[in-house]
C-alpha positions as CSV (number, residue, x, y, z in Angstrom):
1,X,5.8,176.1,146.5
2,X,8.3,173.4,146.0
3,X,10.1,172.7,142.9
4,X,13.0,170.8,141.1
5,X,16.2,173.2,140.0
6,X,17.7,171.9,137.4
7,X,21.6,172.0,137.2
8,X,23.2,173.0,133.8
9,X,25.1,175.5,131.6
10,X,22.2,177.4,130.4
11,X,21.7,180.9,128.6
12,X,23.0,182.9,131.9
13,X,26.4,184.3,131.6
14,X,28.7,182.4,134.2
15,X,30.4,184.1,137.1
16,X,34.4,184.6,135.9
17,X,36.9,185.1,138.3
18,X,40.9,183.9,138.5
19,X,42.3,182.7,142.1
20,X,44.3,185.4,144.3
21,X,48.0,185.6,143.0
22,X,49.2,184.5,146.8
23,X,47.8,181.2,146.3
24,X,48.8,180.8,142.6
25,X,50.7,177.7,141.8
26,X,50.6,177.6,138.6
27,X,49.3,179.5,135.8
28,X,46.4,182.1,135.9
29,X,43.4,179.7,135.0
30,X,40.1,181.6,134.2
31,X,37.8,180.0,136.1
32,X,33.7,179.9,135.6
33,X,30.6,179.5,137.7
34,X,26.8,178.9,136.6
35,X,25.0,178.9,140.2
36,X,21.8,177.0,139.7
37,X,21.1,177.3,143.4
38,X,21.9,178.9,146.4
39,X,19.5,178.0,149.4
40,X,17.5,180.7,151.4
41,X,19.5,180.7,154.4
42,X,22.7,180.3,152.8
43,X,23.7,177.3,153.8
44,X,23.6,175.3,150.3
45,X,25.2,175.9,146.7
46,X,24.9,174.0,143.7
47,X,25.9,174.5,140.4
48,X,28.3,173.8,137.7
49,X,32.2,174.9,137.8
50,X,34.8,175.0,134.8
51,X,38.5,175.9,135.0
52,X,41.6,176.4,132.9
53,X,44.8,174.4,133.6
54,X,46.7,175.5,136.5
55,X,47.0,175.1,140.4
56,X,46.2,176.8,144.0
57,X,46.5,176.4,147.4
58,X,42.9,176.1,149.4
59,X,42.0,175.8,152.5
60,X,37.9,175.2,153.4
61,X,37.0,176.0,157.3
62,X,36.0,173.3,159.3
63,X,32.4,174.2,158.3
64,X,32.1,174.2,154.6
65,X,32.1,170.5,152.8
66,X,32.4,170.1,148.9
67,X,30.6,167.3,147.5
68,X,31.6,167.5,143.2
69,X,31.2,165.3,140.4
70,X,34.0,165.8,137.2
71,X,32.0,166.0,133.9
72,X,35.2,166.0,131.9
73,X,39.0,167.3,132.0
74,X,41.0,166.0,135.4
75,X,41.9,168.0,138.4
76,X,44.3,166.4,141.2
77,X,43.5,167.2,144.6
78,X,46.4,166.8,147.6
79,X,46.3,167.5,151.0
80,X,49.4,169.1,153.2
81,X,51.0,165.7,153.8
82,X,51.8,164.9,150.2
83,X,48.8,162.6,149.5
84,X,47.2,163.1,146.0
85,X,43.7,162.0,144.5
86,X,42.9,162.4,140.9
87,X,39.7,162.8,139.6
88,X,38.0,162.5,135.7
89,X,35.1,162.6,134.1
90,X,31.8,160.5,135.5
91,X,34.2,160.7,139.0
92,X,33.2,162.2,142.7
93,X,35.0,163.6,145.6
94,X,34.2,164.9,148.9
95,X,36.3,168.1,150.4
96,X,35.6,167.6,154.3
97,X,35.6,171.0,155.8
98,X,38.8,171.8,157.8
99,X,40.8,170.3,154.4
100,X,43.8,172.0,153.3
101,X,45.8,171.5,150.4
102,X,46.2,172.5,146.5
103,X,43.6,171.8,143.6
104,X,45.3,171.6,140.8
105,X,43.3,171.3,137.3
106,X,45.4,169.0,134.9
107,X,43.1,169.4,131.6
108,X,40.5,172.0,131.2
109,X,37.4,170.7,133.7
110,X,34.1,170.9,134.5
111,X,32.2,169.5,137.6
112,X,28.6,170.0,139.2
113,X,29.2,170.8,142.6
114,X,27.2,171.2,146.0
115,X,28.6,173.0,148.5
116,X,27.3,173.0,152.3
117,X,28.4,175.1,155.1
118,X,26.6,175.2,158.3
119,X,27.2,177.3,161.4
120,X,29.7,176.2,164.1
């Protein structure tokens, strides 16, 4: 049977978690999940994300790609070399897999996200 998912904050209580203290920045932000999807094979995630101020270092495997969309607060997103991209509400990014950098959340955010990661 197919089906639309729908992706939103519903009744479900999120997923918390904070980032491991190695790739803390800055501050401790709590930082919540609402999964609307995750795809049979486990190739696919979508869902909506919020965070608390404060910054990490990341770094995605070449085969995981981020596709999200900021429904409000601003994040800054910079890669090893220094370069920056900032991001607010009704904005998009794409994290290419192999990217590594910091995420840093400037004002408390949300985003929907979809996440893919294939096999090598």
């Amino acid at each position: 049977m197919q089906h639309v998912i729908l992706v939103k904050e519903n009744s479900e209580t999120p997923v918390i978690d904070y980032m491991n203290s190695a790739a803390l920045v800055a501050g401790n932000p709590r930082r919540e999940t609402w999964n609307a999807f995750d795809s049979p094979d486990g190739t696919c995630t979508a869902g909506i994300w919020a965070s608390q101020p404060g910054a990490w270092r990341f770094e995605f495997p070449t085969t995981k790609t981020e596709f999200f969309c900021v429904i409000d607060g601003r994040a800054r997103v910079s890669n090893q070399n220094g370069e920056a991209w900032e991001v607010g509400p009704g904005e998009a990014a794409v994290i290419p897999g192999g990217f590594r950098g910091q995420f840093h959340v400037l004002e408390a955010m949300r985003k929907y996200f979809v996440i893919v990661e294939r096999e090598d």
